[in-house]
C-alpha positions in Angstrom: -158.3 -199.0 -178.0 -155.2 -200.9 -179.1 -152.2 -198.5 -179.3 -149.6 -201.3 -180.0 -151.0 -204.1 -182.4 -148.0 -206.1 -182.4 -147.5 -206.5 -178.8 -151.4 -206.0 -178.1 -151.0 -202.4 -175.8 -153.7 -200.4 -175.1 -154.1 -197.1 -174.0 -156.0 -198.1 -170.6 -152.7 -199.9 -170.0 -150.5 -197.0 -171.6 -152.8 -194.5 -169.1 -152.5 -197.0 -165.7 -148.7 -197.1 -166.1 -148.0 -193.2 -166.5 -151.1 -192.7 -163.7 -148.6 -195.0 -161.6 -145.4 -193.0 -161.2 -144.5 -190.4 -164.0 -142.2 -192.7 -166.7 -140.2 -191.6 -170.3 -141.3 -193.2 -173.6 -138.3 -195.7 -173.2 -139.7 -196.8 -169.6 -143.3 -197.8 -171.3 -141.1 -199.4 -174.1 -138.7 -201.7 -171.6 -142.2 -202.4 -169.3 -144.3 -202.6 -171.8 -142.9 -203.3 -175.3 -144.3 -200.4 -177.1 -142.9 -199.9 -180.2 -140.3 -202.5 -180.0 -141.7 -204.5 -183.3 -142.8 -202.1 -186.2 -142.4 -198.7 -183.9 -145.8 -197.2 -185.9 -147.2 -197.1 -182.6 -144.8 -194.6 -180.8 -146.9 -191.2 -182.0 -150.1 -192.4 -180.7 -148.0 -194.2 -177.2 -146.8 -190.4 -176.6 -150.1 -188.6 -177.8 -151.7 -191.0 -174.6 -148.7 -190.7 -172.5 -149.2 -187.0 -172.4 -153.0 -186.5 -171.7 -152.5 -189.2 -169.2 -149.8 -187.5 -167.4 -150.8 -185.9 -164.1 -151.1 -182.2 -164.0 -149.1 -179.6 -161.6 -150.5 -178.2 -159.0 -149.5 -175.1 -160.7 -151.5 -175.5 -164.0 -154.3 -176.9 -162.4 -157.6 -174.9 -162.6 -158.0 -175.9 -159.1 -155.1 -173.8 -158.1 -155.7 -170.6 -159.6 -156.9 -167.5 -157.3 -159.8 -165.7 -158.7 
């Protein structure tokens, strides 16, 4: 899905970039250009940015003793 109309961003990138290296809204907007045009894009950039972001080893369901 496009994220970013005006600079034609989509999530898959949006997901790939904070898979990458862990990254602030600002670093996807200086690499790439989210919400530098119109900005209507930021809330759904962030809502991606966060389910993309990689879980700690301490929240993981993986990690839990039962």
């Amino acid at each position: 899905m496009i994220v970013c109309v005006c600079n034609r961003v989509s999530d898959r990138e949006i997901r790939e970039r904070v898979q990458a290296s862990p990254c602030a809204l600002r670093d996807l907007r200086r690499e790439l250009c989210v919400g530098t045009q119109c900005a209507k894009c930021l809330p759904t950039a962030l809502d991606v940015m966060r389910e993309a972001a990689p879980v700690p080893a301490a929240e993981s369901n993986l990690s839990r003793v039962v």
